[in-house]
C-alpha positions in Angstrom: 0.0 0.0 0.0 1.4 3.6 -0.7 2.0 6.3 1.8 -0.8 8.0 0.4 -3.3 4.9 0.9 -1.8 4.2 4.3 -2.9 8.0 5.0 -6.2 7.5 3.9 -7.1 4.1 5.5 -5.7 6.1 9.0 -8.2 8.7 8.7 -11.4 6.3 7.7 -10.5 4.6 10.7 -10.0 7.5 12.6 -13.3 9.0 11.3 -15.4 5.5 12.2 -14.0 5.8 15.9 -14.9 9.5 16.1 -18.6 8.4 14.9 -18.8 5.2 17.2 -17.6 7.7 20.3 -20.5 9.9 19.7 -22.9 7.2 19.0 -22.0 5.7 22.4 -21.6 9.1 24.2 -25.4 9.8 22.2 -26.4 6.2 23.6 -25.3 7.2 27.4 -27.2 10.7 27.6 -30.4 9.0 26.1 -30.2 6.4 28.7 -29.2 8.9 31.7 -32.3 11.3 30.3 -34.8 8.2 30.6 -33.3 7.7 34.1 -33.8 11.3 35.4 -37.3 11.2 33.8 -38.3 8.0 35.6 -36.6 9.7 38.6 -38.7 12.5 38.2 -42.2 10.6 38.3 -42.0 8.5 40.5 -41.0 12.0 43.2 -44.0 13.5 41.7 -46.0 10.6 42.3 -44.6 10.8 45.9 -44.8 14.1 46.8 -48.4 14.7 44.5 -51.0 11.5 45.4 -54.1 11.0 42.6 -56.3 12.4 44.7 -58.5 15.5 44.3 -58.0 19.0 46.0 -61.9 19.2 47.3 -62.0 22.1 49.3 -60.8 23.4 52.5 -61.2 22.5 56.1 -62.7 25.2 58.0 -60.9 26.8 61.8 -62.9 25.6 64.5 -62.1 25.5 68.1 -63.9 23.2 70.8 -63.0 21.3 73.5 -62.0 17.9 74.1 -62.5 14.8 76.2 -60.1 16.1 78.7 -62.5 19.3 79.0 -59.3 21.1 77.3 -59.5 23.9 74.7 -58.6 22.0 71.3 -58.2 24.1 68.1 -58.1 23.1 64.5 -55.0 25.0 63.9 -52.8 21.9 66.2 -53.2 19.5 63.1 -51.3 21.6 61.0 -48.7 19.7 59.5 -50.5 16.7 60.2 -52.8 14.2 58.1 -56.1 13.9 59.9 -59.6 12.5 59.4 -62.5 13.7 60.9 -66.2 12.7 61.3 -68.9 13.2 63.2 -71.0 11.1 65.9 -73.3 10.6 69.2 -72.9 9.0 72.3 -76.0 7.9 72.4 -76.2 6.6 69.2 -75.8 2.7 69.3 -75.9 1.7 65.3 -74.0 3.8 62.9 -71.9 5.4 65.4 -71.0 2.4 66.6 -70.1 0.6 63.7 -68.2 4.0 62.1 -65.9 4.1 65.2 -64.7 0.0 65.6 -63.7 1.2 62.1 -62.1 4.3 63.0 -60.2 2.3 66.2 -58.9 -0.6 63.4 -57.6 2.5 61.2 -55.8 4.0 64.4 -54.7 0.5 65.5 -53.2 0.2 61.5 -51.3 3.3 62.4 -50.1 3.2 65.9 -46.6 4.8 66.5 -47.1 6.8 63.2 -46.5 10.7 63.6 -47.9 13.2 61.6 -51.8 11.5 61.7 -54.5 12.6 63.7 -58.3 11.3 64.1 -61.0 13.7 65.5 -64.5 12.3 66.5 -67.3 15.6 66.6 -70.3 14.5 68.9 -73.5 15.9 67.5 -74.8 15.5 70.7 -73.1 18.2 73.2 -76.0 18.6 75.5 -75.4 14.9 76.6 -71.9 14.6 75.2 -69.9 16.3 78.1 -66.2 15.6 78.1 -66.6 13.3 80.8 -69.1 11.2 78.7 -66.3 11.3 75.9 -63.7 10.4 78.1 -65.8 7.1 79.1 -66.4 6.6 75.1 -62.8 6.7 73.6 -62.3 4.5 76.5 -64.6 2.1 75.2 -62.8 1.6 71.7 -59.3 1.8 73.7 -58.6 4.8 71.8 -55.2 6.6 72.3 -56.3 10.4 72.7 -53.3 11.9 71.9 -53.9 10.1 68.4 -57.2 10.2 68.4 -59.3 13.2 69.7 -63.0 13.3 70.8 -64.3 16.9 71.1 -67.7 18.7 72.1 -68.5 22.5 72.1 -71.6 24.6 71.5 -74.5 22.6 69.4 -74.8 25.6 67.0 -71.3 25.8 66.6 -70.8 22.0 66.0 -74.0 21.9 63.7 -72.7 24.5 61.5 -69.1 23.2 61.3 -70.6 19.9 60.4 -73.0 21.3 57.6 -71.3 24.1 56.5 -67.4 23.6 57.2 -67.7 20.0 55.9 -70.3 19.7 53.8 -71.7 16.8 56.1 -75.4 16.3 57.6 -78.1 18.7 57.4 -78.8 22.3 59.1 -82.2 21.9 59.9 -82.0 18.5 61.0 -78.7 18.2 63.5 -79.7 14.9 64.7 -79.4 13.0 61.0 -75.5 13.0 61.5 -73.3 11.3 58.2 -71.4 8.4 59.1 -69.1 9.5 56.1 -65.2 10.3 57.3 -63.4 13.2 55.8 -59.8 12.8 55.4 -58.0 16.0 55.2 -53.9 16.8 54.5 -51.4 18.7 55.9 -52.0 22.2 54.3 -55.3 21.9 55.3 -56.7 20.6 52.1 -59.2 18.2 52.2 -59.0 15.1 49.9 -61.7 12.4 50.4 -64.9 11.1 51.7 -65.4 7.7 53.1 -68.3 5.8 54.1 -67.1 4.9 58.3 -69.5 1.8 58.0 -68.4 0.4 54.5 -65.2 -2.3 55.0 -64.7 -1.5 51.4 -64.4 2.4 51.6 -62.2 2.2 55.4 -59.7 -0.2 52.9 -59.6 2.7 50.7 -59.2 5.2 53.3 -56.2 3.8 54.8 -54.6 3.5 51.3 -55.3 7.2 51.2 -54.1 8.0 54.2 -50.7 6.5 53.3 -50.4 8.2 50.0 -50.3 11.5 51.9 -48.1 10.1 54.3 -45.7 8.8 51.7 -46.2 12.4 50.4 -44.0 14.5 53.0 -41.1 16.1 51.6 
């Protein structure tokens, strides 16, 4: 082969390694731009869970089985669910809160969640009555709070803050939970009585807790 061919077949070889460098370099950002995309979901999925934005929880202060001041504003920051209940009542009630104590029970030791039972009832529903009925579903009330207050103000929270029960019928309470998140948000409603819908409640409730940071 002549000098000149020798020269030539250099720099075709020279040019095909050049090529196969960018093809592999080309190869590598493709891959790395798939992996920071996956990467990228799965923290939205984290920190964003498919649920809706419904509306927000309204302020509300009232007191609680421990005939102590409680006010909305000490859930900030946490994930908390909320329904609404009587004493005296010995069906719905009932039922709704075994569920309630299961979901607590699913979660005990976990920080950042928060359960709040509303009694309906607050002429009969004195703290001391609410300390006697947390007691009977062994429920933990720094976890799990049971508060009473004025009927009017209860009734309206209930109607108007949560969009549960009726205004001129206090007494036909829901037995639907509301789960609510840590700005305040709230994100679901759940039948209390329905095994089906308490399943998909806790799923909920640990897609927001997943959710943190």
């Amino acid at each position: 082969m002549t000098e000149g061919g020798r020269s030539l077949e250099m720099a075709r070889r020279r040019v095909a390694l050049a090529l196969s460098m960018a093809a592999l370099a080309a190869a590598l950002a493709a891959a790395a731009w798939v992996h920071n995309a996956r990467t990228k979901h799965r923290t939205a999925h984290r920190e964003e869970p498919d649920l809706p934005v419904l509306h927000s929880a309204p302020p509300f202060e009232l007191i609680d089985s421990d005939n102590r001041e409680f006010s909305g504003e000490s859930l900030a920051d946490s994930v908390w669910v909320i329904g609404f209940f009587s004493a005296r009542c010995e069906e719905s009630c009932v039922v709704m809160n075994a569920n309630v104590s299961k979901a607590a029970a699913e979660f005990s030791g976990t920080s950042g969640l928060q359960f709040v039972s509303v009694s309906i009832d607050p002429d009969n529903d004195t703290p001391e009555i609410l300390k006697a009925y947390a007691a009977r579903f062994s429920a933990d009330t720094r976890m799990w709070h049971f508060l009473t207050g004025p009927a009017e103000t209860i009734h309206l929270l209930a109607a108007k803050g949560f969009k549960l029960g009726r205004l001129d019928d206090p007494t036909e309470h829901s037995s639907r939970l509301v789960l609510v998140d840590r700005t305040g948000h709230i994100r679901g409603y759940y039948d209390g009585i329905d095994p089906s819908q308490m399943q998909r409640l806790i799923k909920d409730i640990r897609s927001l807790l997943a959710a943190r940071g």
